[in-house]
N, C-alpha and C positions, 0 to 999 in steps of 0.2 A: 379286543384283540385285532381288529379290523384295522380297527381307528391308526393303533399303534403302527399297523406293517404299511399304512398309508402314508404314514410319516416317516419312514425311514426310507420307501421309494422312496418319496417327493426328498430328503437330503440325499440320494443318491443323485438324484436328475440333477439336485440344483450343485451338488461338487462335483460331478463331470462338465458341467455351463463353465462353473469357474477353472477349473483347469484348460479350457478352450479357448475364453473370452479373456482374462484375465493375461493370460502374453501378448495376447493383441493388442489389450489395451493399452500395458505397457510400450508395446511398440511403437503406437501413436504417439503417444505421449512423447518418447522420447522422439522422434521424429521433428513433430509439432513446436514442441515447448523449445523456448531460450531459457536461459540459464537466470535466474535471480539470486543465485546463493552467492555466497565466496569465497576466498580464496586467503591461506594463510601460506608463503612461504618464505626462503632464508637461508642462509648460510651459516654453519656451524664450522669452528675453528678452536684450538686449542691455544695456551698460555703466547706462543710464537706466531701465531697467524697463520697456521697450516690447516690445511681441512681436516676433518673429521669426518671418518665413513664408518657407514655402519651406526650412528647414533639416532636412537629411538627419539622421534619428536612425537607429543601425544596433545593436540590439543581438548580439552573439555568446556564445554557449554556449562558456564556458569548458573544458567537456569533450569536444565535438563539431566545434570550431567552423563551428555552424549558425550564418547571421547572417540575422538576420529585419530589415524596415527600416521606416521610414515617415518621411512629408513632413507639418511642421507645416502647419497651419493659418493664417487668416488671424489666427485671435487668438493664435496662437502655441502651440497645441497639439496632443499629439501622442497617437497610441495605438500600440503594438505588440503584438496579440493572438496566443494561440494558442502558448505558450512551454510548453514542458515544462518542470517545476519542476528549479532548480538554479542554478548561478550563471553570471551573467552579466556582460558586461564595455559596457557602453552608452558609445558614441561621437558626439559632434552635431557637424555641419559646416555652416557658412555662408559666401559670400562675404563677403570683407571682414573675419572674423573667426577667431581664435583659436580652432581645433580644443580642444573640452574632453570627457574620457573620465573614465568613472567605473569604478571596479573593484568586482568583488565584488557587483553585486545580486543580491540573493540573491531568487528566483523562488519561491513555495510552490503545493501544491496549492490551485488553485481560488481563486488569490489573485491582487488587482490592487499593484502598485507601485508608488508616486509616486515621479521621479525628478524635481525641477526641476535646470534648467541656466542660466545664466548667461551667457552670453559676452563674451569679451576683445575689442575691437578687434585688427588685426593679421592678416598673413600667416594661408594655409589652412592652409601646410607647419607652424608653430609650434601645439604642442600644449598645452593645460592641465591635469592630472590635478586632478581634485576628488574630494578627501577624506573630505567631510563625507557620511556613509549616508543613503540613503534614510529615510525613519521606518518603525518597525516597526510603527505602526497603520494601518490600510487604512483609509484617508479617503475614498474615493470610492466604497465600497460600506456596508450595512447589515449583511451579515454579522455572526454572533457566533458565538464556538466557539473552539476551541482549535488548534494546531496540533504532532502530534506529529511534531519533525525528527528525520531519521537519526540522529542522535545520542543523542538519547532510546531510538528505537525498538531500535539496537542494542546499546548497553549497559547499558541500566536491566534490571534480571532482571525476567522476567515466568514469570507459570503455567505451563508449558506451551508455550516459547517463540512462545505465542499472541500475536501483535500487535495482534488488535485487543481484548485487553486492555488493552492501552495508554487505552483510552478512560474507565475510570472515572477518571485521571487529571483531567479534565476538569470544569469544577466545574454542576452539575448533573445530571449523569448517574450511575446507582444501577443496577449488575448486580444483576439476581432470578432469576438462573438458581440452579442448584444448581453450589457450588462446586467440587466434584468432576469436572464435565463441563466442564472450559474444554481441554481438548488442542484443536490445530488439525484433527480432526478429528470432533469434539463440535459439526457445525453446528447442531445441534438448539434445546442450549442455549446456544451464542455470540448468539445473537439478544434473549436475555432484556435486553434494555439499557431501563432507563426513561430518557431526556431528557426534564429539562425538566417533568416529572410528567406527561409522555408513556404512555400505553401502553406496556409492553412487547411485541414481537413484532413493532410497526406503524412500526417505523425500516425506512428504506430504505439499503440495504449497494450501494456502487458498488466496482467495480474498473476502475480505468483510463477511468473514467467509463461503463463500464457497469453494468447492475443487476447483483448478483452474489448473484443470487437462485433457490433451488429452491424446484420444488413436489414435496412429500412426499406429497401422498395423490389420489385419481384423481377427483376431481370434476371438474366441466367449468366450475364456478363458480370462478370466479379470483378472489371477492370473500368467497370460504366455504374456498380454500385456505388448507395450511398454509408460510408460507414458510420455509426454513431459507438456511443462505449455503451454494449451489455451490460455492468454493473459498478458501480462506484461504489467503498464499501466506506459506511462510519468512520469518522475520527478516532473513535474511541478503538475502531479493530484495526488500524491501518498502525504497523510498527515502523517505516517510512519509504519514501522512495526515492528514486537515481531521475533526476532528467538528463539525458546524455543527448548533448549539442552538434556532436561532431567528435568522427575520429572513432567512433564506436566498433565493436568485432564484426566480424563478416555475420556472425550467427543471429545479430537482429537488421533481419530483412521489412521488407514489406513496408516502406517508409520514404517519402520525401522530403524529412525533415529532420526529427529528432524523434528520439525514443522514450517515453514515461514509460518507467517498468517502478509499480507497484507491490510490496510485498505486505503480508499480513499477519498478526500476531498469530502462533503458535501454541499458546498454553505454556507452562510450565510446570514445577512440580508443587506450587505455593498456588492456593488458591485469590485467585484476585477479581474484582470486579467491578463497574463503577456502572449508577445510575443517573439520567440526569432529564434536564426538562428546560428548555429555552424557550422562554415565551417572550410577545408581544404583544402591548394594550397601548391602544389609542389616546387613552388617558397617561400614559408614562412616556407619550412621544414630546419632544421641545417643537418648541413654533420656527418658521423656518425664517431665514433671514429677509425675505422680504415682507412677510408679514409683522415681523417688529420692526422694520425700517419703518410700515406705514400707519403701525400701534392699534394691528387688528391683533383680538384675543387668537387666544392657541385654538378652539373650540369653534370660531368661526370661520377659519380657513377654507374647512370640508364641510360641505352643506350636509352632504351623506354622511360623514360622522354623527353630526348632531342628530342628524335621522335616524339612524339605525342604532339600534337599543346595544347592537353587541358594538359596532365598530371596525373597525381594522381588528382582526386577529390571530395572531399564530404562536405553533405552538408547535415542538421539532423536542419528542424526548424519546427515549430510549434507554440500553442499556449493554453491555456487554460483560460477560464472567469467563470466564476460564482456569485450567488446572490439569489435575491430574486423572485419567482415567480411575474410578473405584468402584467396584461392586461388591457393596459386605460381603464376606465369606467365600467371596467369587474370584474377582484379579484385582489387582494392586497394581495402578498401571506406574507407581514415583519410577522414574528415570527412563520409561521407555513408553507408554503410550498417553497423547495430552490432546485436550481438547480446546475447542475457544468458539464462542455463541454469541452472535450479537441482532441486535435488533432495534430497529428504528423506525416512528411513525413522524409525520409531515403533514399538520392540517393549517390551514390557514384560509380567514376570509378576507375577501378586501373587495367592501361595496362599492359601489361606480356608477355617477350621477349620469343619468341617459335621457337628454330632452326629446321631448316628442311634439305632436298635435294633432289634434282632433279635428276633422269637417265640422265647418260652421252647421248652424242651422240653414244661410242660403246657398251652400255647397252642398247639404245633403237632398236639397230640392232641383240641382242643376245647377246654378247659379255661380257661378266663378269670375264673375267680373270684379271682384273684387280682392285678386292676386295680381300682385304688384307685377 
């Protein structure tokens, strides 16, 4: 009995925390955070090119289905803000007219979408599919930059399976780091990015529309620290990112140059997941060009390879799954709560030949006449 009324304080203490902490949080957050999500909006019009007001646009998240909504205006225009990137299926309904559904807009980070609509005369019940894509140029913002999608990000090979390597891709942007330091764990030098004949160092790195930024040294001047990027996340969890070059919204500050904003998968209602394992062996490396110019074997290039029994080795696997929240007999999270889990290890050895020497026998008696 004890036990029991111990435990029912202890959730009272901890849901008055959360009723306290929890708007604050919120407030930060919104405070703090830029925006990564998107933007679908458009103009609805009837058989003569006149607006339409008052018609329901619903778009729905093809992998969740989340359906977000809005009511045109009086000139016939609509917004639907706040869309996680990904695709979507936008539906417009009016009295008096033919239901017309678009498949497939496709949502990016930090990006708005023009969908115009049309409509048919006719019954609500009869539907119209419309075919024709949205454009692939954002017309209603100033933005400029690049945008690398999942499909870049996951199979194009990168350094390092560093993704925001992805960003020299990008035409104005010039890495000054040192080439050597791009693993995802090299925050140091993943920041060296010039945009735009930007500064290096002075880009602002968002994840999930937050800053995803360290301070490396202990000043209390936050205008004299050194920034590095807090967290880089896998290939396999990152669904892709926006580099914005110039021209960007007032709302991503904190920058001398351009903006890497980051976003990351979500879950959906379909469970998915991939494992994987990139290695490297010294024995499956090719000999380099000037040791076949001078017809030395592969195996004698590196003194320390032959030496060392293991070699050059590494080894960069992981995995990530994701889905739908489930607890037998408990919640059923399909279409409203999702998860995504990922995980990565980085070992690698690389021996390195270190000449040394020893005191002779008449240097360790005194004796140094006989150093050149």
């Amino acid at each position: 009995m004890r036990f029991a009324a111990g435990r029912n304080w202890g959730s009272m203490i901890l849901l008055r925390l959360l009723r306290r902490v929890l708007p604050l949080a919120i407030f930060f957050t919104s405070v703090y955070a830029q925006e990564f999500r998107g933007v679908i909006n458009g103009l609805v019009t009837d058989p003569s090119e006149n607006a339409l007001t008052n018609a329901r646009v619903t778009a729905k998240n093809q992998a969740t289905n989340e359906q977000s909504s809005a009511t045109t205006t009086q000139q016939g225009n609509y917004t639907i803000p706040f869309l996680i990137p990904g695709r979507y299926t936008v539906t417009v309904q009016a009295p008096g007219f033919k239901a017309a559904t678009r498949e497939n807009v496709e949502v990016r980070v930090s990006e708005t979408v023009t969908a115009n609509f049309q409509l048919e005369l006719g019954a609500v019940t009869e539907t119209v599919t419309v075919t024709a894509a949205p454009p692939l140029v954002d017309v209603t913002t100033a933005d400029r930059g690049e945008i690398m999608d999942n499909t870049r990000v996951t199979q194009l090979p990168v350094i390092g399976r560093n993704p925001i390597n992805f960003a020299n891709l990008t035409p104005g942007v010039v890495f000054n780091g040192n080439q050597q330091f791009q693993r995802p764990f090299d925050n140091g030098d993943n920041i060296n990015f010039s945009i735009n004949g930007g500064l290096q160092q002075t880009n602002n790195f968002l994840l999930d529309g937050q800053p995803d930024d360290a301070i490396t040294d202990t000043t209390t001047d936050r205008t004299h620290a050194v920034n590095n990027i807090a967290l880089i996340p896998t290939v396999d969890a990152v669904q892709e990112f926006r580099v914005m070059t110039n021209f960007y919204d007032a709302q991503y500050g904190r920058t001398g140059g351009g903006v890497i904003n980051i976003t990351t998968k979500s879950g959906s209602n379909d469970f998915h997941g991939t494992a994987y394992e990139f290695m490297r062996r010294y024995q499956l490396d090719a000999n380099n060009i000037s040791a076949n110019a001078a017809g030395i074997p592969r195996y004698a290039v590196n003194p320390a390879t032959r030496a060392n029994a293991g070699g050059h080795t590494l080894d960069q696997f992981g995995g990530v799954i994701g889905g739908p929240v489930r607890i037998p007999h408990v919640y059923n999270g399909k279409d409203k709560t999702f998860f995504l889990f990922g995980v990565e290890e980085y070992r690698e050895n690389a021996p390195m030949v270190t000449l040394t020497s020893v005191p002779s026998v008449a240097e360790r008696s005194g004796d140094f006449s006989g150093q050149g």
